[in-house]
Structures are given as C-alpha cells and as structure tokens.
mmCIF file of the N, C-alpha and C atoms, coordinates in Angstrom:
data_MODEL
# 
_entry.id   MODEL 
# 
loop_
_atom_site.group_PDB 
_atom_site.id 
_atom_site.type_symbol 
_atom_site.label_atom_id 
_atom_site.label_alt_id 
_atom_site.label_comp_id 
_atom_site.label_asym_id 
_atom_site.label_entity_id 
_atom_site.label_seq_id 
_atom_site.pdbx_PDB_ins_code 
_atom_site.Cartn_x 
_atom_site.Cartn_y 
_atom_site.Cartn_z 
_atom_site.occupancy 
_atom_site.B_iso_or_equiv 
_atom_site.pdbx_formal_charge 
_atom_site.auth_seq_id 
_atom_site.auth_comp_id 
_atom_site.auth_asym_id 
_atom_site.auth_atom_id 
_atom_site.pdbx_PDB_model_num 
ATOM 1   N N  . UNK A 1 1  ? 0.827  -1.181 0.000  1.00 0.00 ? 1  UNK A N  1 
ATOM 2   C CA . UNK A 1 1  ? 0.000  0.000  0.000  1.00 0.00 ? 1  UNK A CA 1 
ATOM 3   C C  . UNK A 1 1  ? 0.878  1.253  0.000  1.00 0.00 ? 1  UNK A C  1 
ATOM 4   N N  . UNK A 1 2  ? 1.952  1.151  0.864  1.00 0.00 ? 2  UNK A N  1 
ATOM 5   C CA . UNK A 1 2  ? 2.852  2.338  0.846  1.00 0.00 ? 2  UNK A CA 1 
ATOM 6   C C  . UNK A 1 2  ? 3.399  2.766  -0.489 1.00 0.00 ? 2  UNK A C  1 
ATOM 7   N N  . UNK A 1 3  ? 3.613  1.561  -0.817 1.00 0.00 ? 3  UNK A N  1 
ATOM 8   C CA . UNK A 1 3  ? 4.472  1.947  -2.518 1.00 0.00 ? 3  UNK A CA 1 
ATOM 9   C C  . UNK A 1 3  ? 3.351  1.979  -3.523 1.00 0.00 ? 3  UNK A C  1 
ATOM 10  N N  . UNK A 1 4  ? 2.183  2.064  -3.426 1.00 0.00 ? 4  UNK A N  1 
ATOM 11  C CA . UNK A 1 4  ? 0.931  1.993  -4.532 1.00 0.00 ? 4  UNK A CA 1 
ATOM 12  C C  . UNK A 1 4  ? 0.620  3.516  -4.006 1.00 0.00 ? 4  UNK A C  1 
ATOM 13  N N  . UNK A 1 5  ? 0.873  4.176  -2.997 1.00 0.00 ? 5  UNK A N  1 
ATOM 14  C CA . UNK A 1 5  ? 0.931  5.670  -2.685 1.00 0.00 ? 5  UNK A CA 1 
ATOM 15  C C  . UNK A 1 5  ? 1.866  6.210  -3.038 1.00 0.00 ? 5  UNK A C  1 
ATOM 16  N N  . UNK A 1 6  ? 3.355  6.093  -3.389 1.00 0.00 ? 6  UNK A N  1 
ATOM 17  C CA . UNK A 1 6  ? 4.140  6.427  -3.584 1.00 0.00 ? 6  UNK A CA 1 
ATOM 18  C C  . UNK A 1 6  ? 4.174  6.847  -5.042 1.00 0.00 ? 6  UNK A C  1 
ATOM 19  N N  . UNK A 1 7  ? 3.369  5.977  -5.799 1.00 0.00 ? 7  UNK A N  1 
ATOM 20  C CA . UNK A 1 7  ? 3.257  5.853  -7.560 1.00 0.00 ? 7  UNK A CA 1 
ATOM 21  C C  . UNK A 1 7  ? 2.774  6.808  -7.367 1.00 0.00 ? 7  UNK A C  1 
ATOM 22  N N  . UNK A 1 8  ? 1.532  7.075  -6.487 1.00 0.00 ? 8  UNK A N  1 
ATOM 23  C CA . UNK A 1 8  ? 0.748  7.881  -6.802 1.00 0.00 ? 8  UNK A CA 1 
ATOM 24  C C  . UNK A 1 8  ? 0.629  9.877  -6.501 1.00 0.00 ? 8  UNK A C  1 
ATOM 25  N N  . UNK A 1 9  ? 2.067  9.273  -5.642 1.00 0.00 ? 9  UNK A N  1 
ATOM 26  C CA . UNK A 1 9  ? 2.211  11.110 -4.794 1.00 0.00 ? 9  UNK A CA 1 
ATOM 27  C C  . UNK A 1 9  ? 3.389  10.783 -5.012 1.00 0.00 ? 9  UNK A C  1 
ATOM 28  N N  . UNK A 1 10 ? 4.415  10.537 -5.933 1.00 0.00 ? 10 UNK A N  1 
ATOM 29  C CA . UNK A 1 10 ? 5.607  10.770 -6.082 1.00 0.00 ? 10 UNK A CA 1 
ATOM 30  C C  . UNK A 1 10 ? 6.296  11.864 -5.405 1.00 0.00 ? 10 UNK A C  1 
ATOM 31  N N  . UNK A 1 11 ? 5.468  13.176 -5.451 1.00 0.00 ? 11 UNK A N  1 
ATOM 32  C CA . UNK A 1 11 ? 6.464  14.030 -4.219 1.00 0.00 ? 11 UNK A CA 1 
ATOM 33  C C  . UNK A 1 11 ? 6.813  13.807 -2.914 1.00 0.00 ? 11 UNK A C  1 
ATOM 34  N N  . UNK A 1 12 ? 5.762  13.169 -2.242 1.00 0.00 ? 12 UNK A N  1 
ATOM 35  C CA . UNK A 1 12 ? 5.654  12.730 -0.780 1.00 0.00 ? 12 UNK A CA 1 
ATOM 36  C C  . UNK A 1 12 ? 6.729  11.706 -0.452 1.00 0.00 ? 12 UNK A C  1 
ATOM 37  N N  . UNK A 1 13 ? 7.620  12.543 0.648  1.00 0.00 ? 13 UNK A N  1 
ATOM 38  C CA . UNK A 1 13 ? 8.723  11.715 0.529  1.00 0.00 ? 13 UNK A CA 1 
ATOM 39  C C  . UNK A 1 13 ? 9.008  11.154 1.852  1.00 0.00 ? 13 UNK A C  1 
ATOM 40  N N  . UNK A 1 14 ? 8.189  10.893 2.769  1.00 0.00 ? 14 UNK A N  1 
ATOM 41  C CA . UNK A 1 14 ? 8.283  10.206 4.075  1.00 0.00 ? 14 UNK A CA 1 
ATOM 42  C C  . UNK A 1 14 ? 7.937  8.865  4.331  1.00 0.00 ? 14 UNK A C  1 
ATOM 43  N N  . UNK A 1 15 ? 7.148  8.571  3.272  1.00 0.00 ? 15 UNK A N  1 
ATOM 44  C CA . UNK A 1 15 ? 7.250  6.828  3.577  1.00 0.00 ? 15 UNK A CA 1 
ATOM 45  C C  . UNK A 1 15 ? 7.826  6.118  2.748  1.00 0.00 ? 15 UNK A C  1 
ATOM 46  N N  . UNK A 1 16 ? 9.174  7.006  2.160  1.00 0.00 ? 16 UNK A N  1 
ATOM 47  C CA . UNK A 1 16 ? 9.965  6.205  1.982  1.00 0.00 ? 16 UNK A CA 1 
ATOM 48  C C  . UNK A 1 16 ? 11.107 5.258  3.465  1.00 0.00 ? 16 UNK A C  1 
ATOM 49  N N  . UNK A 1 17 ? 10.694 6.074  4.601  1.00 0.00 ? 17 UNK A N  1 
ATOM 50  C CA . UNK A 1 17 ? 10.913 5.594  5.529  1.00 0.00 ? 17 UNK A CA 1 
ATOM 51  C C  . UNK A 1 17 ? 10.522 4.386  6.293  1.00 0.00 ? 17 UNK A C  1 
ATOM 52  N N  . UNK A 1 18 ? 9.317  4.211  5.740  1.00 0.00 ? 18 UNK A N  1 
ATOM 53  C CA . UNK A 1 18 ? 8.789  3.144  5.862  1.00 0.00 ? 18 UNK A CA 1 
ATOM 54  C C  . UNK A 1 18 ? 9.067  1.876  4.603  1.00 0.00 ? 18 UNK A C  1 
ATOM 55  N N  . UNK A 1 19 ? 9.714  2.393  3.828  1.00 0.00 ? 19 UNK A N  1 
ATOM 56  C CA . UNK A 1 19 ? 9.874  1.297  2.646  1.00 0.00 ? 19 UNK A CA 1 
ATOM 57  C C  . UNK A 1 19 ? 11.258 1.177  2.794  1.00 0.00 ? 19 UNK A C  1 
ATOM 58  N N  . UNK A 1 20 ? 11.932 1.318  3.940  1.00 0.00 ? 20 UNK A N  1 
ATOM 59  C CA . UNK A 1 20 ? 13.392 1.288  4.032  1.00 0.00 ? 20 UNK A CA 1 
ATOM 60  C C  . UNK A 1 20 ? 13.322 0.377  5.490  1.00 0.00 ? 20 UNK A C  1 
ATOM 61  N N  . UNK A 1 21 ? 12.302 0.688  6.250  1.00 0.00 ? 21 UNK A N  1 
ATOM 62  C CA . UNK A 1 21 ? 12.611 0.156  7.389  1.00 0.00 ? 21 UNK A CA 1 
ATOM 63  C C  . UNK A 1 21 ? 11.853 -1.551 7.041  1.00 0.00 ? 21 UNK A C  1 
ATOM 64  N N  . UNK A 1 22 ? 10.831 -1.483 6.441  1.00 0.00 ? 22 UNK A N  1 
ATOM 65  C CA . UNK A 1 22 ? 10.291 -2.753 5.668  1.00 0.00 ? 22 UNK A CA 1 
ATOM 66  C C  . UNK A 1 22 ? 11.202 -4.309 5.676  1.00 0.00 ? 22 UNK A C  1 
ATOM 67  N N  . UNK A 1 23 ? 11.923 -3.080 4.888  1.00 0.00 ? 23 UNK A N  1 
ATOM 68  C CA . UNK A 1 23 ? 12.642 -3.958 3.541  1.00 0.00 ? 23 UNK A CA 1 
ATOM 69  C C  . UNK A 1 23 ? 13.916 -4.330 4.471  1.00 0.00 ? 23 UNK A C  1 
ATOM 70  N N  . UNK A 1 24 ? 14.508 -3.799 5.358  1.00 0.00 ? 24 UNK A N  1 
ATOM 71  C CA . UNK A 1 24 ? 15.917 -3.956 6.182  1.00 0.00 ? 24 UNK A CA 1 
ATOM 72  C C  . UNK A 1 24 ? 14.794 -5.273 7.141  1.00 0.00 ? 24 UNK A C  1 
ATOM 73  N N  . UNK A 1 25 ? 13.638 -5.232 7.871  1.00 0.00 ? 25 UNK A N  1 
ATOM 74  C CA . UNK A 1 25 ? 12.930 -6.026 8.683  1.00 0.00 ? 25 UNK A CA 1 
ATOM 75  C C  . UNK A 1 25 ? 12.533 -7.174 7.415  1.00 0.00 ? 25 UNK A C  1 
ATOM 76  N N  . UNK A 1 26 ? 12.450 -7.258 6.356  1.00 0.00 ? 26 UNK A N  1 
ATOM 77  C CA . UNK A 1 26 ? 12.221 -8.468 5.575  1.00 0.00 ? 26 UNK A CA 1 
ATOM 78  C C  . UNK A 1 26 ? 14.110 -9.248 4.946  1.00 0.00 ? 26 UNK A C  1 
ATOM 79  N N  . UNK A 1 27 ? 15.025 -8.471 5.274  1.00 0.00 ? 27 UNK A N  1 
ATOM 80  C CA . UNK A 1 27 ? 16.329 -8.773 5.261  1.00 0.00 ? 27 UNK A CA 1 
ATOM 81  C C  . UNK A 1 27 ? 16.529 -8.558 3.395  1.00 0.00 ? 27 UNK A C  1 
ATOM 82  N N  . UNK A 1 28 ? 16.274 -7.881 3.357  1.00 0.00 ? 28 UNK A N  1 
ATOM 83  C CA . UNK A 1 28 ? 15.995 -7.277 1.425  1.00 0.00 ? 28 UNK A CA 1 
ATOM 84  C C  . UNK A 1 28 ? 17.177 -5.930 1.908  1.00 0.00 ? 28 UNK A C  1 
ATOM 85  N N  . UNK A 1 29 ? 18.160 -5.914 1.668  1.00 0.00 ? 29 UNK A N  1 
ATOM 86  C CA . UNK A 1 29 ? 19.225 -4.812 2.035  1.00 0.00 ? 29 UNK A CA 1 
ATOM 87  C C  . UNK A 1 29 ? 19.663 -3.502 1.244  1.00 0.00 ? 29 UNK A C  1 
ATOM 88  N N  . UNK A 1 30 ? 19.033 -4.247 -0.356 1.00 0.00 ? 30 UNK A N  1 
ATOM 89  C CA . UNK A 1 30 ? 19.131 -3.217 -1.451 1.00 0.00 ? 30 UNK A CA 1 
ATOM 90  C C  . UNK A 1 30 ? 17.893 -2.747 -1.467 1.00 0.00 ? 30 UNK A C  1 
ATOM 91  N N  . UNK A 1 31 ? 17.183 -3.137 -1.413 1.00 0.00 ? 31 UNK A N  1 
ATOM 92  C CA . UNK A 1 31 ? 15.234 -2.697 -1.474 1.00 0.00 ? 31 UNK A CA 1 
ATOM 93  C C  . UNK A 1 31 ? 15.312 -1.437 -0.407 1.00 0.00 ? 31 UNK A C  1 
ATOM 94  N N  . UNK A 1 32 ? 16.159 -1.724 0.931  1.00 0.00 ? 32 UNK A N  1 
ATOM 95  C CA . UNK A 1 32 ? 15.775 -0.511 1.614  1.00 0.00 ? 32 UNK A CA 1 
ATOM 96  C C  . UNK A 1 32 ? 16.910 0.575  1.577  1.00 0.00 ? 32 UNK A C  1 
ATOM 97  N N  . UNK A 1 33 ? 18.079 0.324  0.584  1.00 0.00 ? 33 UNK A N  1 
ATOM 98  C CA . UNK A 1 33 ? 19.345 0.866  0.622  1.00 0.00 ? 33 UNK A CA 1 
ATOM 99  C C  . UNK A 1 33 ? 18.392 1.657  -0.636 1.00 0.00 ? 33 UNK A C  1 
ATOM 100 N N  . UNK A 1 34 ? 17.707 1.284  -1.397 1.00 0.00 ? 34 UNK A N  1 
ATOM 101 C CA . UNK A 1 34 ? 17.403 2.192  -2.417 1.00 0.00 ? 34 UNK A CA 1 
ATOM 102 C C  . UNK A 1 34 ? 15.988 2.946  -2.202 1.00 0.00 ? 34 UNK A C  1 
ATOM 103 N N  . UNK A 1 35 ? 15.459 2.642  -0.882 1.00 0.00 ? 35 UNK A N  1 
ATOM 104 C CA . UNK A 1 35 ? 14.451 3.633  -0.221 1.00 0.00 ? 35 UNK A CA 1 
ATOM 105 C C  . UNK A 1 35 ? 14.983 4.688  0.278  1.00 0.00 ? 35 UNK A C  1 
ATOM 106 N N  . UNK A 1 36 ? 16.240 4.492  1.345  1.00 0.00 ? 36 UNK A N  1 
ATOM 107 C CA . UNK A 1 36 ? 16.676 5.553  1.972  1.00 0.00 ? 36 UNK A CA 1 
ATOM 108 C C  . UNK A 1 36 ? 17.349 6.546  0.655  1.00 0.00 ? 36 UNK A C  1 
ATOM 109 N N  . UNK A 1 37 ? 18.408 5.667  -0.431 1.00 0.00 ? 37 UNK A N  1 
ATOM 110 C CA . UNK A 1 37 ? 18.699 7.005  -1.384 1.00 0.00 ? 37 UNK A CA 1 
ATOM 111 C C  . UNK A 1 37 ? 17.724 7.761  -1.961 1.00 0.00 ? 37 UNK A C  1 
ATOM 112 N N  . UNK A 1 38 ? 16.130 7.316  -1.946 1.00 0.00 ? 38 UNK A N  1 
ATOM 113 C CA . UNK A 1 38 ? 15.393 8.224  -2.678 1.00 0.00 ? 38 UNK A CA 1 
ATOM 114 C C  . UNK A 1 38 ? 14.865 9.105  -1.020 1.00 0.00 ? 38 UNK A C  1 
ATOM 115 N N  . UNK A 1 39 ? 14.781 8.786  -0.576 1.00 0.00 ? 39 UNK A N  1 
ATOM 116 C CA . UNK A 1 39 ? 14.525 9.977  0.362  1.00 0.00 ? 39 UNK A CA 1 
ATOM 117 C C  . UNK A 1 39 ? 15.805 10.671 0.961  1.00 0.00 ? 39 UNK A C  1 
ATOM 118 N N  . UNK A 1 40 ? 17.127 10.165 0.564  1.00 0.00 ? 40 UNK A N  1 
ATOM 119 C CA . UNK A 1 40 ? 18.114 11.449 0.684  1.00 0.00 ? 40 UNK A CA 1 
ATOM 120 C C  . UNK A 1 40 ? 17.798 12.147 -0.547 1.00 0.00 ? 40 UNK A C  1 
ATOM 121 N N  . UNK A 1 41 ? 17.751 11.656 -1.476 1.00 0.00 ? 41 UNK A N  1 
ATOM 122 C CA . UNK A 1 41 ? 17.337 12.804 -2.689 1.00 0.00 ? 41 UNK A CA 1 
ATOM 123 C C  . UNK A 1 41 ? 16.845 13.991 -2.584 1.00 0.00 ? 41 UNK A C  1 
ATOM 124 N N  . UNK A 1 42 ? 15.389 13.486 -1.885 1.00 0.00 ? 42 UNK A N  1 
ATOM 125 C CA . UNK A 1 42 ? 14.806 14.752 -1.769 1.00 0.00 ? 42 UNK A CA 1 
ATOM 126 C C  . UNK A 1 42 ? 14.529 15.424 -0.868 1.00 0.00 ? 42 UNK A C  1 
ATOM 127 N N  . UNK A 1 43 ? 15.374 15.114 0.888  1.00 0.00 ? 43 UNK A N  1 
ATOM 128 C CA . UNK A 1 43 ? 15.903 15.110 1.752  1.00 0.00 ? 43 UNK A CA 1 
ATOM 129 C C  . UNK A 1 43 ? 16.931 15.227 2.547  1.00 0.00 ? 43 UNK A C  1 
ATOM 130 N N  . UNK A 1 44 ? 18.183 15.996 1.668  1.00 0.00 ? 44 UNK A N  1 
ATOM 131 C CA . UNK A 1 44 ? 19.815 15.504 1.838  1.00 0.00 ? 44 UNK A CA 1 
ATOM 132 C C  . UNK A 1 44 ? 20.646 15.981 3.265  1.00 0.00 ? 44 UNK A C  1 
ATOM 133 N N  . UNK A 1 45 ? 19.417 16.531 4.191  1.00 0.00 ? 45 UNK A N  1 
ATOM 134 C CA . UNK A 1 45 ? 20.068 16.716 5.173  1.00 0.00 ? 45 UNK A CA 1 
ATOM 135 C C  . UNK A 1 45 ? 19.407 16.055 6.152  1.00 0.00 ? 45 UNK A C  1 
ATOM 136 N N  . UNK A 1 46 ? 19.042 14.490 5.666  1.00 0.00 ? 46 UNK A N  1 
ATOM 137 C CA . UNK A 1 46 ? 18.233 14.324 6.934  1.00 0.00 ? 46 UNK A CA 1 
ATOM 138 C C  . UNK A 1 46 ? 19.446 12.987 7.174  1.00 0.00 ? 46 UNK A C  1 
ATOM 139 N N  . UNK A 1 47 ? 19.358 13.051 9.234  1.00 0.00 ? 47 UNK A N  1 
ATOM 140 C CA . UNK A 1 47 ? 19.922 12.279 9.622  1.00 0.00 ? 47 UNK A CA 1 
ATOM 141 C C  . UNK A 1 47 ? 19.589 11.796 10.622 1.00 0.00 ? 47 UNK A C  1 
ATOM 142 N N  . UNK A 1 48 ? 19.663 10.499 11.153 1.00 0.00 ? 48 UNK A N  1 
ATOM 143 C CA . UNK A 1 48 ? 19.232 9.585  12.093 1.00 0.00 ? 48 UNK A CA 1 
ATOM 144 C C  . UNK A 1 48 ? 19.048 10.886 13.251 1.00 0.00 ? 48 UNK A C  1 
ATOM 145 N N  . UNK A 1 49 ? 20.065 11.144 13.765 1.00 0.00 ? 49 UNK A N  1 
ATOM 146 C CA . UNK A 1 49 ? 19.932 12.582 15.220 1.00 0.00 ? 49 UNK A CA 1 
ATOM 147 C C  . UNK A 1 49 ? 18.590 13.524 14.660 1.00 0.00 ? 49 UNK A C  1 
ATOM 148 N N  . UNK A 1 50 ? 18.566 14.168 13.497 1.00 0.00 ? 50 UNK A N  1 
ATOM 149 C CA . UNK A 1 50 ? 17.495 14.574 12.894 1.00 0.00 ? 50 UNK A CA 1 
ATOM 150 C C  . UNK A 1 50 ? 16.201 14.416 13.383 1.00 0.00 ? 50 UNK A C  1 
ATOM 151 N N  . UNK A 1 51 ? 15.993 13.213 12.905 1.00 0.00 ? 51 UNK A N  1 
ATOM 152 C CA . UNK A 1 51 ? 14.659 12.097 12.865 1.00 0.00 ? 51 UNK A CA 1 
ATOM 153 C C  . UNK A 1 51 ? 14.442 12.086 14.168 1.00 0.00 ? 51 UNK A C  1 
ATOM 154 N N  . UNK A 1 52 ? 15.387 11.661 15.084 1.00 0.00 ? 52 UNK A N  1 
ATOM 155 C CA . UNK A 1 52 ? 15.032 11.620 16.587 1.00 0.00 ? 52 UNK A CA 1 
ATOM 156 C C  . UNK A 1 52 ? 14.766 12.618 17.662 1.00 0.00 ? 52 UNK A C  1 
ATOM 157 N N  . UNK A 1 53 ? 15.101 13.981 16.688 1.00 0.00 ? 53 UNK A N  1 
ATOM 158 C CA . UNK A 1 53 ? 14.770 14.929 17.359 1.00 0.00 ? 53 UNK A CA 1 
ATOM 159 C C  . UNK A 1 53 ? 13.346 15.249 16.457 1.00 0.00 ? 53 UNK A C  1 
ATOM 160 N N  . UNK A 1 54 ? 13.003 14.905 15.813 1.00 0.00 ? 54 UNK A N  1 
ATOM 161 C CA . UNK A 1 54 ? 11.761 15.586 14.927 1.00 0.00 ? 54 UNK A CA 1 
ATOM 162 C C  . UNK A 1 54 ? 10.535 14.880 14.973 1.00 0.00 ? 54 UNK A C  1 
ATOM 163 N N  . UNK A 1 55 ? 10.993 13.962 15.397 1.00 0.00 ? 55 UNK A N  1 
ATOM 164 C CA . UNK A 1 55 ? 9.973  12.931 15.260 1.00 0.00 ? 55 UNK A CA 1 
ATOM 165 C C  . UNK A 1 55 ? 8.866  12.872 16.970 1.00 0.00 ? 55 UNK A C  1 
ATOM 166 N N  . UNK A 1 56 ? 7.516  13.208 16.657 1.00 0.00 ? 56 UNK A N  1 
ATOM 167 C CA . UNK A 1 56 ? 6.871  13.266 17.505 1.00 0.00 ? 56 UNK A CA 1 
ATOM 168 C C  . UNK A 1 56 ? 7.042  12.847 19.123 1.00 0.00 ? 56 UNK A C  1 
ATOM 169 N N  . UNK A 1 57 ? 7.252  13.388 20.278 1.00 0.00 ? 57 UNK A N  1 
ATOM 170 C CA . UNK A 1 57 ? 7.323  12.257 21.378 1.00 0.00 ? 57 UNK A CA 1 
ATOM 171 C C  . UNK A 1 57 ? 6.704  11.207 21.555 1.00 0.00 ? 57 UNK A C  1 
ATOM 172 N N  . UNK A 1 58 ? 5.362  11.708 20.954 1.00 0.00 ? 58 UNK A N  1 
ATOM 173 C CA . UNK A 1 58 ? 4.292  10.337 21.966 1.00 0.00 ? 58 UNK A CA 1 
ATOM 174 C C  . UNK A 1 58 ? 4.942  9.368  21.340 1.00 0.00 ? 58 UNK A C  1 
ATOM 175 N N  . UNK A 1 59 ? 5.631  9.027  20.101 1.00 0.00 ? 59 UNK A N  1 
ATOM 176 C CA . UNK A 1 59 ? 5.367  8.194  18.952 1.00 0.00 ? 59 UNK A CA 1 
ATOM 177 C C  . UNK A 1 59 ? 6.630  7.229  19.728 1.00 0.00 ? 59 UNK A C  1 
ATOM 178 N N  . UNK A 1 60 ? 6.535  6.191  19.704 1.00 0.00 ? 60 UNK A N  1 
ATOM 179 C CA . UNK A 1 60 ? 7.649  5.127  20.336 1.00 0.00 ? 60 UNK A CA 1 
ATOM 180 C C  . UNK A 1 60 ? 8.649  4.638  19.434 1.00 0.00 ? 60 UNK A C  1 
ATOM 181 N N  . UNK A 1 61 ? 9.647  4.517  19.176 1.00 0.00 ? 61 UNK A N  1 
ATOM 182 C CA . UNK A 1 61 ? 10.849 3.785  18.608 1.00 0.00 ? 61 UNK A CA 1 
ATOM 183 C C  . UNK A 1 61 ? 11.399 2.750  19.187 1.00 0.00 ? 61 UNK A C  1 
ATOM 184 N N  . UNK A 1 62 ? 11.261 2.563  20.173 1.00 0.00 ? 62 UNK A N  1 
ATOM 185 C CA . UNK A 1 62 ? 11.587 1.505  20.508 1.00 0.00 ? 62 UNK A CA 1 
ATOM 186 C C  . UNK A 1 62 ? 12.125 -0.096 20.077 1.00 0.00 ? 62 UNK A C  1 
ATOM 187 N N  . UNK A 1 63 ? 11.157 0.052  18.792 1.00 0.00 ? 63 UNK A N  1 
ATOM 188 C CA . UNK A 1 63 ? 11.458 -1.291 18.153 1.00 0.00 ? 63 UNK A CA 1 
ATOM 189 C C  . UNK A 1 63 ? 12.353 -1.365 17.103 1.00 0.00 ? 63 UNK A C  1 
ATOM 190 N N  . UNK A 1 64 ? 13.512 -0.585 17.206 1.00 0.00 ? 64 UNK A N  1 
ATOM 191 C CA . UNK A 1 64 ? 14.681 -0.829 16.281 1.00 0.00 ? 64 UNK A CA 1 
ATOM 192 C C  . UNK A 1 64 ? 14.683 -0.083 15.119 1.00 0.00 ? 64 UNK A C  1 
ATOM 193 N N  . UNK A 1 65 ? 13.917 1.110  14.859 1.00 0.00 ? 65 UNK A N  1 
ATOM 194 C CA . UNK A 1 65 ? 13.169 1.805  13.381 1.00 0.00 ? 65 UNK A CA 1 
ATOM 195 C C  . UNK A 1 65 ? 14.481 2.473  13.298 1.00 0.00 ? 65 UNK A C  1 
ATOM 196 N N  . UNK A 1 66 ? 14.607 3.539  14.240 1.00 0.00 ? 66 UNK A N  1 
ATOM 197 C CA . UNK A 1 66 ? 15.742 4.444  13.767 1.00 0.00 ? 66 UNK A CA 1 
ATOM 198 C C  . UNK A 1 66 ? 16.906 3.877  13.721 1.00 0.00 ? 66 UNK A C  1 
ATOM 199 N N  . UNK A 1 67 ? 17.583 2.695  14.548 1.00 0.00 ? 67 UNK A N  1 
ATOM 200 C CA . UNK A 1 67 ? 18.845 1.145  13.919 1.00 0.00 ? 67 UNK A CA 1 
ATOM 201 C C  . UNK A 1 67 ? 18.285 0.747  12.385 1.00 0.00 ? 67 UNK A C  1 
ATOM 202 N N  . UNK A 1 68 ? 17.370 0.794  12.228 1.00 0.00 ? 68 UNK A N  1 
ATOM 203 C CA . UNK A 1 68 ? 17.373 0.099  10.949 1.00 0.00 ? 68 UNK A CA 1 
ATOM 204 C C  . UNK A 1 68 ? 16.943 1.213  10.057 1.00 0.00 ? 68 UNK A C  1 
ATOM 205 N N  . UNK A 1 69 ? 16.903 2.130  9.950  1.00 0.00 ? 69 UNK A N  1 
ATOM 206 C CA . UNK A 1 69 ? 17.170 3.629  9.122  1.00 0.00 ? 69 UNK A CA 1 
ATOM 207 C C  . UNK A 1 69 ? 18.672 3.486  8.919  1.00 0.00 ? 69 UNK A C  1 
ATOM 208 N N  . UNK A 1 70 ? 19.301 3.759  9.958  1.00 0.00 ? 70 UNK A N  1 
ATOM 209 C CA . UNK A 1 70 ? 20.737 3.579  9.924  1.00 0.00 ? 70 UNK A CA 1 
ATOM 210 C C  . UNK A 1 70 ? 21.245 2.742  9.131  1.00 0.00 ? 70 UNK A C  1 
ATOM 211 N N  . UNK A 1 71 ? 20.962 1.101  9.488  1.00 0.00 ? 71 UNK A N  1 
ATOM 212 C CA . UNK A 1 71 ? 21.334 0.001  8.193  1.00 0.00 ? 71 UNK A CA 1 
ATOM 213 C C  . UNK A 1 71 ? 21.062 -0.020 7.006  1.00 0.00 ? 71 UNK A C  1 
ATOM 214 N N  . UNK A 1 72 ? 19.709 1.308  6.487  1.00 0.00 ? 72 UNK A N  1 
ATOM 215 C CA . UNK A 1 72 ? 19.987 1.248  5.291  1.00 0.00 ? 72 UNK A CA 1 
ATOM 216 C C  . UNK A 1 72 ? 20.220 2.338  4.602  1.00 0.00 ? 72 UNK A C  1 
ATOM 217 N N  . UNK A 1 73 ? 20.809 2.965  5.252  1.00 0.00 ? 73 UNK A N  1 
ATOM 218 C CA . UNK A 1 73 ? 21.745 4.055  4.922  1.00 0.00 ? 73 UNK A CA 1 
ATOM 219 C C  . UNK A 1 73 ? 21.619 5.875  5.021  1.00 0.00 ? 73 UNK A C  1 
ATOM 220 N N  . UNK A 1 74 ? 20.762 5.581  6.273  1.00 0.00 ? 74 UNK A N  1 
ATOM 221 C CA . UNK A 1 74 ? 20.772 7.021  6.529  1.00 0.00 ? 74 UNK A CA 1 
ATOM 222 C C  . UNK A 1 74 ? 21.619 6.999  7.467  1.00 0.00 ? 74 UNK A C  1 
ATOM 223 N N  . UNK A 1 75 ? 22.472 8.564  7.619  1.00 0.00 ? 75 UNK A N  1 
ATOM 224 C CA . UNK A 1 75 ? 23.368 8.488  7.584  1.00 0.00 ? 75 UNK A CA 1 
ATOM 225 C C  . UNK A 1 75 ? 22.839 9.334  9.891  1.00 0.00 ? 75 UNK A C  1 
ATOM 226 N N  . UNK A 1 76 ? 24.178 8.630  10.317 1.00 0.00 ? 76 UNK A N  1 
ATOM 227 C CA . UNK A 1 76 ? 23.962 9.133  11.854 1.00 0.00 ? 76 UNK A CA 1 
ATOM 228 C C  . UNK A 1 76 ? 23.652 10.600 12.000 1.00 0.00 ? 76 UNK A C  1 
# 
C-alpha cells in the first residue's frame, strides 16, 4: 500500500521511511538501501539525530526503526 501511494504522490517523501525500514525487517538490504537514497534525494540533510529529534514524542521507537534507518543508509 505504501508503494501503490508512492506511484501515486511521487512528491511525498516520508514513507519512503517506511519502505526502508520494511525492507531492512524483511532482510531485502538493497530494497531498503534504495528507499533511503530516494529519500536522501529529496531530503539531503536528513539524519538519524534529525529524525530523533523531529519525530513526535508520543510516537515510540523503541522497536529498532531508527537502527534500521541507519542500516539502510541514513546516515547518523
């Protein structure tokens, strides 16, 4: 569904975060290595410290999202 939105709002460039963290949790390493380069594209200053400061409090991480941003190649 994420990537059938993506066709469809090509500008919208935040769940490519979710098609990076996916794809690193299905052990697919290029699938999410080539999510995170399209959202550095259109994103080039975003970085893991970034994200963790921007990213809502209530919202929990806990489960390894921003480690596995990292593994696929956003950068610390």
């Amino acid at each position: 569904m994420i990537e059938e939105g993506l066709r469809r709002h090509p500008g919208v460039l935040w769940p490519w975060r979710m098609v990076a963290v996916a794809n690193v949790r299905l052990g697919r390493l290029s699938r999410a290595q080539d999510a995170a380069r399209r959202l550095l594209e259109g994103l080039p200053h975003l970085t893991i410290r970034y994200l963790s400061e921007c990213l809502p409090p209530a919202a929990s991480y806990d489960d390894g999202y921003l480690e596995q941003l990292s593994i696929a190649g956003i950068p610390d």
